[in-house]
PyMOL Python script that loads the backbone (N, CA, C, O; Angstrom):
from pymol import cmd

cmd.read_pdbstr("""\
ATOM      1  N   UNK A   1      -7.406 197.028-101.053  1.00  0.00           N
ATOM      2  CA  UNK A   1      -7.158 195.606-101.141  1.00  0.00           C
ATOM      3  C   UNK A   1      -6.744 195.032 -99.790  1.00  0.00           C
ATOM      4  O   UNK A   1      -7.267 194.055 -99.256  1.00  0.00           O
ATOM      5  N   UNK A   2      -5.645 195.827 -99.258  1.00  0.00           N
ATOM      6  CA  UNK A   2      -5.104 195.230 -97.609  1.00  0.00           C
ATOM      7  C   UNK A   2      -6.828 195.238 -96.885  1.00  0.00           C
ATOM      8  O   UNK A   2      -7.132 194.154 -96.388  1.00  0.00           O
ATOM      9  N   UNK A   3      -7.906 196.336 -96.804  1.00  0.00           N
ATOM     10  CA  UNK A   3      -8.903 196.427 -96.292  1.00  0.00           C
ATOM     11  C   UNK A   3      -9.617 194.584 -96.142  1.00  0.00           C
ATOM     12  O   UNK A   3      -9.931 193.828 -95.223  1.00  0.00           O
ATOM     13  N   UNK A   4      -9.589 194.544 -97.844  1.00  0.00           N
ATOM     14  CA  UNK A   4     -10.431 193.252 -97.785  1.00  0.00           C
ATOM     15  C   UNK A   4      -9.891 191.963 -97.063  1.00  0.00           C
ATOM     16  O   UNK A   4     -10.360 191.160 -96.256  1.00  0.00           O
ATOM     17  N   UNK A   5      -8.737 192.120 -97.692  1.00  0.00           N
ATOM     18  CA  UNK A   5      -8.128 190.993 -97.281  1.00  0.00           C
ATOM     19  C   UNK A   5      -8.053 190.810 -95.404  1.00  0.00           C
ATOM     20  O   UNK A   5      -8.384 189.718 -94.942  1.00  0.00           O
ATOM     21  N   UNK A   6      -7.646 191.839 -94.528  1.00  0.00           N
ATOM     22  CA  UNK A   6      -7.921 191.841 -93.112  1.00  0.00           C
ATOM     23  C   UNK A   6      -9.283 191.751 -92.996  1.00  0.00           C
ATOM     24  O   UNK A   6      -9.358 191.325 -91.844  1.00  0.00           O
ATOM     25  N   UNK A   7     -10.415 191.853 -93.381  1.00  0.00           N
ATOM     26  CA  UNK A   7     -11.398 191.662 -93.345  1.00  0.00           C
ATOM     27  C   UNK A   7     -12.396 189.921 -93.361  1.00  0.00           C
ATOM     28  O   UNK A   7     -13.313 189.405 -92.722  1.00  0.00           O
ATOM     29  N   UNK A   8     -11.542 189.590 -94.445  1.00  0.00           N
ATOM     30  CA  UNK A   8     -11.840 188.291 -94.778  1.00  0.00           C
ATOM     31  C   UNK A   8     -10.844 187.084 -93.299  1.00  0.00           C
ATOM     32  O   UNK A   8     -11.350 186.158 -92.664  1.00  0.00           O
ATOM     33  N   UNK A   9      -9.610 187.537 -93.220  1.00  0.00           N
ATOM     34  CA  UNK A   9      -9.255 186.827 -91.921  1.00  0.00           C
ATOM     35  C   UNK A   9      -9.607 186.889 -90.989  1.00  0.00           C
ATOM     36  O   UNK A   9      -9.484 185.953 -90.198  1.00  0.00           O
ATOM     37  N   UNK A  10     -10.323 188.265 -90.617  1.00  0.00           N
ATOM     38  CA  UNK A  10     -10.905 188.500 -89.113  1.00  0.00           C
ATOM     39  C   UNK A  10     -12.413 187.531 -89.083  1.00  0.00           C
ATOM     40  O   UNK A  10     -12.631 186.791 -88.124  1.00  0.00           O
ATOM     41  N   UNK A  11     -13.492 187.655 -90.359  1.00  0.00           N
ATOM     42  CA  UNK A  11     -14.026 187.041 -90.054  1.00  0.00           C
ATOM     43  C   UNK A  11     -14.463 185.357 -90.446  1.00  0.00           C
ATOM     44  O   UNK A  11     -15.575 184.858 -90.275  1.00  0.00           O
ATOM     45  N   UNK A  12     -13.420 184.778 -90.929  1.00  0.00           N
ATOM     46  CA  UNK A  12     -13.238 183.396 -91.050  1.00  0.00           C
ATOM     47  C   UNK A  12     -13.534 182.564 -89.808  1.00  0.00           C
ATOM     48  O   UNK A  12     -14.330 181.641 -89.635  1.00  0.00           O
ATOM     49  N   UNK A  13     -12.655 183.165 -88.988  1.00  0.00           N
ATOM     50  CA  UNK A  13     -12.717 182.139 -87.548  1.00  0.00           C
ATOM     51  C   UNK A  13     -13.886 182.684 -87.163  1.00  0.00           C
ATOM     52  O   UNK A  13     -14.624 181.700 -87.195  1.00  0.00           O
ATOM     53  N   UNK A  14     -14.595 183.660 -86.795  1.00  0.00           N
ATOM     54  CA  UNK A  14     -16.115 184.190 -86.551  1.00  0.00           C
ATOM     55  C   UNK A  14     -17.202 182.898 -86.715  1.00  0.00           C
ATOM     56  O   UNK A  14     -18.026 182.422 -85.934  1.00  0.00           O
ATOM     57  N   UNK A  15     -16.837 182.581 -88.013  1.00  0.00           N
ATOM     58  CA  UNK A  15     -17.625 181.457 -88.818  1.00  0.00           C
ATOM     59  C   UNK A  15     -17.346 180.413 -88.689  1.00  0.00           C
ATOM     60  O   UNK A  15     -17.429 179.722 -89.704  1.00  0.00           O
ATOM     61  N   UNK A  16     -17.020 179.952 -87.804  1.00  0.00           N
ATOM     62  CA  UNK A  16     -16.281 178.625 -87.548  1.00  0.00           C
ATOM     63  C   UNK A  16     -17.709 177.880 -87.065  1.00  0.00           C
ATOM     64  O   UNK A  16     -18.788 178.473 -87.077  1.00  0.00           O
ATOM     65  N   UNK A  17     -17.540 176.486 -86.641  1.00  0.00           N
ATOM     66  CA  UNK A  17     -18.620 175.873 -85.991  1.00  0.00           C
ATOM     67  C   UNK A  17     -18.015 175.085 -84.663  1.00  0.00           C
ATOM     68  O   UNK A  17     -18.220 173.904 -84.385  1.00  0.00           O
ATOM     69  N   UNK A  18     -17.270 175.976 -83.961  1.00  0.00           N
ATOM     70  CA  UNK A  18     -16.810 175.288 -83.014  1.00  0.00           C
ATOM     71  C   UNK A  18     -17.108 175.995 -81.813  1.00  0.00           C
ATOM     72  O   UNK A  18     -17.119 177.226 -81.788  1.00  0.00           O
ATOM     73  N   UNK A  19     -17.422 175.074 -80.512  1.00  0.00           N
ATOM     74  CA  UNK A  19     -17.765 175.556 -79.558  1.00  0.00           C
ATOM     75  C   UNK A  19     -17.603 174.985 -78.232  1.00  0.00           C
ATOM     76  O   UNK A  19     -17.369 173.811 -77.944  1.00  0.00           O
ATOM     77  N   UNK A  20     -17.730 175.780 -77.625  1.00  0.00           N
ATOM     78  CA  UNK A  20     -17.052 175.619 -75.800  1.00  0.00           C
ATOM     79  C   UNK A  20     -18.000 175.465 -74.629  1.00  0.00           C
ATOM     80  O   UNK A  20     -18.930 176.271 -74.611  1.00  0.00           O
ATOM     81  N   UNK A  21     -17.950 174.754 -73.844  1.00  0.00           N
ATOM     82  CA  UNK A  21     -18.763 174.560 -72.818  1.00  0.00           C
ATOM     83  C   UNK A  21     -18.385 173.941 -71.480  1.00  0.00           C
ATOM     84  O   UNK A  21     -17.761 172.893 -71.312  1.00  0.00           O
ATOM     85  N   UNK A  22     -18.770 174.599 -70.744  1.00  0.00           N
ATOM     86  CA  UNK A  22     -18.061 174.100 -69.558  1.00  0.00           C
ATOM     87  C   UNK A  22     -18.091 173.171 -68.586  1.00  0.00           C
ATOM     88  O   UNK A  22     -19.211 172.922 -68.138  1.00  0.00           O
ATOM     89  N   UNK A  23     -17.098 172.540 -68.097  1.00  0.00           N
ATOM     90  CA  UNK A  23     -17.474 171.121 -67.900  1.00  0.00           C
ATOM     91  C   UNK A  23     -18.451 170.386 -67.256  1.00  0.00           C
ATOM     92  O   UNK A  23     -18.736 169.196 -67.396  1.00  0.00           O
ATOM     93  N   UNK A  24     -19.051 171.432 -66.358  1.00  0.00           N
ATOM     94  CA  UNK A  24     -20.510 170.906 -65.885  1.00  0.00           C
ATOM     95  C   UNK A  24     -21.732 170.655 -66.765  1.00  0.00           C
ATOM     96  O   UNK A  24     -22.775 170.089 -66.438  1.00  0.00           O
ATOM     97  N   UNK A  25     -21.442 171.120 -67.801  1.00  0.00           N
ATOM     98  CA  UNK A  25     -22.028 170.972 -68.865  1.00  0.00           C
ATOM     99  C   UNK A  25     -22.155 169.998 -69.219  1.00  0.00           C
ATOM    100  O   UNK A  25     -23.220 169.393 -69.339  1.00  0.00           O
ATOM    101  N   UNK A  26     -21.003 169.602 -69.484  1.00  0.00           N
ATOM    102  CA  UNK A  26     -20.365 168.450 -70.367  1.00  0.00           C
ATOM    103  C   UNK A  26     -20.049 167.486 -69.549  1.00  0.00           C
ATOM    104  O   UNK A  26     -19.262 166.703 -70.080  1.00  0.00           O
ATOM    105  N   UNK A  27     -20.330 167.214 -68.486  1.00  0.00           N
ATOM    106  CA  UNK A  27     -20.813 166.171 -67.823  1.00  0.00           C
ATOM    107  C   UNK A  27     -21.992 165.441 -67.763  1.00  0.00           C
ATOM    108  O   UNK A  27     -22.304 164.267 -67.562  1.00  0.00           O
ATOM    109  N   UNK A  28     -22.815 166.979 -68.109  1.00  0.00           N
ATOM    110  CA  UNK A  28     -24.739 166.361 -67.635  1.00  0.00           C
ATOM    111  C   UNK A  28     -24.909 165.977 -68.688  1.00  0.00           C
ATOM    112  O   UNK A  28     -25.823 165.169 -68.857  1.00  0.00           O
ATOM    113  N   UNK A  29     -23.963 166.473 -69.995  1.00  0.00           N
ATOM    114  CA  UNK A  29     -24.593 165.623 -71.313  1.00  0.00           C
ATOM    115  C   UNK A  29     -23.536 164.339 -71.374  1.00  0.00           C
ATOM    116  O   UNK A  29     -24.251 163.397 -71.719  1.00  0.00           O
ATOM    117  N   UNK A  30     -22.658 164.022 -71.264  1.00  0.00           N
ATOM    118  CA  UNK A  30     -21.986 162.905 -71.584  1.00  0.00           C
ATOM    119  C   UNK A  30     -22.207 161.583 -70.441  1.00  0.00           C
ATOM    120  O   UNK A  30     -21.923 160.388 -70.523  1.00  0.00           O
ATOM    121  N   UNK A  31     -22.798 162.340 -69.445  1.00  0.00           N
ATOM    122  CA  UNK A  31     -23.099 160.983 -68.208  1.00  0.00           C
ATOM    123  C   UNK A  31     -23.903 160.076 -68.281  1.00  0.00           C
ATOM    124  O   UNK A  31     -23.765 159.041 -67.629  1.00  0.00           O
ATOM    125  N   UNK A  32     -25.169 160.351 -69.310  1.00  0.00           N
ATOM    126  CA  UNK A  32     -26.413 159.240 -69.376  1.00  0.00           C
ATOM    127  C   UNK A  32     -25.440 158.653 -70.856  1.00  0.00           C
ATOM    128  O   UNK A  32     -25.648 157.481 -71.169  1.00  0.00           O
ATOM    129  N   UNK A  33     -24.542 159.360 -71.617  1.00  0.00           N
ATOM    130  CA  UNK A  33     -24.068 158.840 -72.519  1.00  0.00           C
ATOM    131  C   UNK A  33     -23.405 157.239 -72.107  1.00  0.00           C
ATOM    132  O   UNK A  33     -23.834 156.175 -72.553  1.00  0.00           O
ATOM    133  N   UNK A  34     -22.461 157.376 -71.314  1.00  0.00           N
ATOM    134  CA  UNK A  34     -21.606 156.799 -70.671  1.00  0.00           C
ATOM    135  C   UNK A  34     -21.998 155.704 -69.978  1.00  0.00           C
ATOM    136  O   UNK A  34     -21.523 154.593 -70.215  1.00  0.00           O
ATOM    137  N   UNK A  35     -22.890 155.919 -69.071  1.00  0.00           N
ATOM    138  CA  UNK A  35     -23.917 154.864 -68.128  1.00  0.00           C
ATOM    139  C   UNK A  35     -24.409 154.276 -69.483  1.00  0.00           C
ATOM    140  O   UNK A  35     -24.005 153.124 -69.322  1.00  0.00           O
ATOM    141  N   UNK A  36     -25.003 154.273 -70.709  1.00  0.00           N
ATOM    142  CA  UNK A  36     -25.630 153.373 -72.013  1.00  0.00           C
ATOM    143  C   UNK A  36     -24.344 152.738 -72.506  1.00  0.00           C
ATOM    144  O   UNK A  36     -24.402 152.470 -73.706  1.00  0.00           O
ATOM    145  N   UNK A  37     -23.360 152.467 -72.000  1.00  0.00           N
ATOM    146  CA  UNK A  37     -22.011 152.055 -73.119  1.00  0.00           C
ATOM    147  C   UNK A  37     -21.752 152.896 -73.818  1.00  0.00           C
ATOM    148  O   UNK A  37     -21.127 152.351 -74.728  1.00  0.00           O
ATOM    149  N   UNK A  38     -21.838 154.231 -74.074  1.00  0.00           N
ATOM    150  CA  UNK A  38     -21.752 154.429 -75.067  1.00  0.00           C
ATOM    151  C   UNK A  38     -22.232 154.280 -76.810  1.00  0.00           C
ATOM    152  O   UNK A  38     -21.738 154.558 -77.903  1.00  0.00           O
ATOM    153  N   UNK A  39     -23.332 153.746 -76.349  1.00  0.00           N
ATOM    154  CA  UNK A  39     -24.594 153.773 -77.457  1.00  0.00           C
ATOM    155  C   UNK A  39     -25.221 155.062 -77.832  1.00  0.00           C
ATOM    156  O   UNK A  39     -25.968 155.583 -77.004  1.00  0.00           O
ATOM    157  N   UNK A  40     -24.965 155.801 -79.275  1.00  0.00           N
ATOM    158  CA  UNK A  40     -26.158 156.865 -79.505  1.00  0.00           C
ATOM    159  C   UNK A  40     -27.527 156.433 -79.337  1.00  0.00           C
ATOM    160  O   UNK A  40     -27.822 155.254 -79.534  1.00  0.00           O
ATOM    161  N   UNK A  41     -28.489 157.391 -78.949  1.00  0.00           N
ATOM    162  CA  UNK A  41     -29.381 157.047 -78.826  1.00  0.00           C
ATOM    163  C   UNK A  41     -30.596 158.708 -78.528  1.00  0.00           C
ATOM    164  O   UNK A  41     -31.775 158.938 -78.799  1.00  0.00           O
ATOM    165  N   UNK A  42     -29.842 159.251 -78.075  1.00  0.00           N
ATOM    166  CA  UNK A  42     -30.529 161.271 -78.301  1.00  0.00           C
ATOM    167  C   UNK A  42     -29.395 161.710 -79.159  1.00  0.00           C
ATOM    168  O   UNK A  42     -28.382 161.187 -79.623  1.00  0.00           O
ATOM    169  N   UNK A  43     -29.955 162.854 -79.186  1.00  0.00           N
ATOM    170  CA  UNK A  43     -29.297 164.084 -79.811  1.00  0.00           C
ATOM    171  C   UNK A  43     -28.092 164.623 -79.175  1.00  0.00           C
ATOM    172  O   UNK A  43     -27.107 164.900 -79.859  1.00  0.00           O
ATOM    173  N   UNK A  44     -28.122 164.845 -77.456  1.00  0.00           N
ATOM    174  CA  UNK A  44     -27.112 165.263 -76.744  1.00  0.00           C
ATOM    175  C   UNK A  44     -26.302 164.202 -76.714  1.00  0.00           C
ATOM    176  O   UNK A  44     -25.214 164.569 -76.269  1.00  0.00           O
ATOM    177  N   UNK A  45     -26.304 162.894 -77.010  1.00  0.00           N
ATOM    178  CA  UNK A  45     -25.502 161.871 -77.111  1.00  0.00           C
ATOM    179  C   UNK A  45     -24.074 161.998 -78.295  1.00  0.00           C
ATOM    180  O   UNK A  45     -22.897 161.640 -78.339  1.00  0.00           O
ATOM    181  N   UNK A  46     -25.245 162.878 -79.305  1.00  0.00           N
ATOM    182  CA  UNK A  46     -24.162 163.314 -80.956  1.00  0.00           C
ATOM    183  C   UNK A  46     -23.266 164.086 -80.496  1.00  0.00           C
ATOM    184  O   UNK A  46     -22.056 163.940 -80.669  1.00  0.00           O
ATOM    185  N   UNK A  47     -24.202 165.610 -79.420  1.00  0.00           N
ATOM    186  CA  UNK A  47     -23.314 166.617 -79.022  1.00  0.00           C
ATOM    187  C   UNK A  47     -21.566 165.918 -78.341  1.00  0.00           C
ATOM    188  O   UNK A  47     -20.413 166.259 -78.605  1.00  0.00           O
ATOM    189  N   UNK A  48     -22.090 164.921 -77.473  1.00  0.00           N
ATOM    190  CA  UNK A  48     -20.974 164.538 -76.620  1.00  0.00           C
ATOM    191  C   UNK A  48     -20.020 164.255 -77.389  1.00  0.00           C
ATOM    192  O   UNK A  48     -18.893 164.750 -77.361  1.00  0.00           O
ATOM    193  N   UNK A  49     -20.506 163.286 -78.255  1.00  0.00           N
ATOM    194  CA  UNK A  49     -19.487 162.200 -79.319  1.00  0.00           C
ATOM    195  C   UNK A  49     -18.220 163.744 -80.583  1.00  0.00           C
ATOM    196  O   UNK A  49     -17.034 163.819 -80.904  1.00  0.00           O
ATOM    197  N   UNK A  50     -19.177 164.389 -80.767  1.00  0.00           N
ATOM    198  CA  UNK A  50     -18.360 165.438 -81.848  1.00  0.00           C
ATOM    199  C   UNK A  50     -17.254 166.011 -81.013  1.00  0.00           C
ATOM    200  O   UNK A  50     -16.035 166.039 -81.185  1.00  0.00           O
ATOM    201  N   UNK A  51     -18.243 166.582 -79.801  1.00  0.00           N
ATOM    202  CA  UNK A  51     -16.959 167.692 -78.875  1.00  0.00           C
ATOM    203  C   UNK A  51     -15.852 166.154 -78.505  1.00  0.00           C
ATOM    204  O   UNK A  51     -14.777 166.309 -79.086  1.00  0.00           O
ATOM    205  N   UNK A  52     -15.880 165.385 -78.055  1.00  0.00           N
ATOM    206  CA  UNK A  52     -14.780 164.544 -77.816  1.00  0.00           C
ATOM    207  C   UNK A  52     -13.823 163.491 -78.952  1.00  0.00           C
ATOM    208  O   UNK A  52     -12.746 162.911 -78.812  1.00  0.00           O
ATOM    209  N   UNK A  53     -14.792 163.581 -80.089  1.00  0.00           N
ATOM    210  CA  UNK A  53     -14.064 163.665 -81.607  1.00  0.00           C
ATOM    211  C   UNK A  53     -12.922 164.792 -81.659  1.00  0.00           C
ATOM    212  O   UNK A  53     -11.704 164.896 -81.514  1.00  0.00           O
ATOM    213  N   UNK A  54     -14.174 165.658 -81.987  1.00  0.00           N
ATOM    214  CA  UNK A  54     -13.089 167.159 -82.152  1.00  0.00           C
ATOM    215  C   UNK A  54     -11.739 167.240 -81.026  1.00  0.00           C
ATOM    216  O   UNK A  54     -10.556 167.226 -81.366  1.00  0.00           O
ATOM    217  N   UNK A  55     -12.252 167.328 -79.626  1.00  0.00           N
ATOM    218  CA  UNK A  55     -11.052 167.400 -78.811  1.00  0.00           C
ATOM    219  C   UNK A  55      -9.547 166.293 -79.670  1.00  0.00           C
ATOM    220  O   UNK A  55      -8.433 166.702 -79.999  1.00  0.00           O
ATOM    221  N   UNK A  56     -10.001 165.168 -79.774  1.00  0.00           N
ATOM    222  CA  UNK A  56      -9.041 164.110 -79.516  1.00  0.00           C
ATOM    223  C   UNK A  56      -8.427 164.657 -81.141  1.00  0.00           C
ATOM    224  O   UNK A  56      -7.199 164.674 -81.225  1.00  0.00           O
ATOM    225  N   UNK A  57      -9.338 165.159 -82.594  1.00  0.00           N
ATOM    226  CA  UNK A  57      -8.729 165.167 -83.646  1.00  0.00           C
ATOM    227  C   UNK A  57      -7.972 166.021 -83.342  1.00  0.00           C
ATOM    228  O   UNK A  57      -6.970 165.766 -84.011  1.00  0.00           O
ATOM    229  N   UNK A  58      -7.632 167.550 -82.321  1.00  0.00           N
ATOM    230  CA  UNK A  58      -7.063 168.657 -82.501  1.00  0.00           C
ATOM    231  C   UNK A  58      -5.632 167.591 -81.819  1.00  0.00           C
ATOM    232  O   UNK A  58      -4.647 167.377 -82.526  1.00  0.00           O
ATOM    233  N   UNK A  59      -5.724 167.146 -80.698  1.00  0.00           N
ATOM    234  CA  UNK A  59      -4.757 166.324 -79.901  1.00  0.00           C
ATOM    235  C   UNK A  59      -3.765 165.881 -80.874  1.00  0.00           C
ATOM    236  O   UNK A  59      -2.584 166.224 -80.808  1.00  0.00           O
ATOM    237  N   UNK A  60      -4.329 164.977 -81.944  1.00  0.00           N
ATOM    238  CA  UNK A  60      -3.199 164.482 -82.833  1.00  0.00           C
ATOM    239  C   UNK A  60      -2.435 165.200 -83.607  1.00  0.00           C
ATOM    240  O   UNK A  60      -1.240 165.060 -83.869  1.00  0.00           O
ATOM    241  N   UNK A  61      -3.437 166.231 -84.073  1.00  0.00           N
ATOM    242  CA  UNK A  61      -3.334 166.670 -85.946  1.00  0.00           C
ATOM    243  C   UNK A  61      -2.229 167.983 -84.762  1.00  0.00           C
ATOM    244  O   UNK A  61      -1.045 167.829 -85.062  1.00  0.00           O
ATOM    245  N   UNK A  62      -2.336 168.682 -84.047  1.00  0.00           N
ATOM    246  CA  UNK A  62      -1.370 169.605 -83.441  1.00  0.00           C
ATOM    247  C   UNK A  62      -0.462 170.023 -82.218  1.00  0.00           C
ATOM    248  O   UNK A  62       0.100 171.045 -81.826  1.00  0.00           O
ATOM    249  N   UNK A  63      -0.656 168.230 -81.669  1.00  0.00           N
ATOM    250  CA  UNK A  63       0.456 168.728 -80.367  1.00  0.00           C
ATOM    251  C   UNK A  63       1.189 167.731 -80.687  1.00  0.00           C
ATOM    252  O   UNK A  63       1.905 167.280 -79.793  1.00  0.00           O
ATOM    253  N   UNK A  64       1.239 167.056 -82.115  1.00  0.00           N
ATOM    254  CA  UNK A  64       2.675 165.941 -82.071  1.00  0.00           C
ATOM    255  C   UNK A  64       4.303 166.793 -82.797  1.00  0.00           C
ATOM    256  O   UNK A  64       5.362 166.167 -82.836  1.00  0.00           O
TER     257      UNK A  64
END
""", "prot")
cmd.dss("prot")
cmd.show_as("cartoon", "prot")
cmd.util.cbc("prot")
cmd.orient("prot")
């Protein structure tokens, strides 16, 4: 039973949908974002908008 159960926590976070990229990255996609106002309009536009969702939701929900 201890087996499963360490099993099931190790791979929870595995399965997560969260992800990291580095900021040169995340420049070349958020810069044509930025120069449009901030209008969606591609796909890498969504990418930008979630990762800086996500950043700002973790900001509230765990460093107050």
């Amino acid at each position: 039973m201890r087996v499963l159960i360490l099993t099931l926590i190790l791979l929870v976070p595995l399965s997560s949908n969260a992800f990291a990229m580095s900021n040169e990255v995340l420049y070349k996609w958020c810069k044509p974002y930025a120069d449009r106002a901030f209008k969606v309009e591609e796909n890498l536009d969504v990418k930008c908008l979630a990762y800086f969702t996500g950043a700002l939701e973790y900001a509230t929900t765990f460093v107050t």
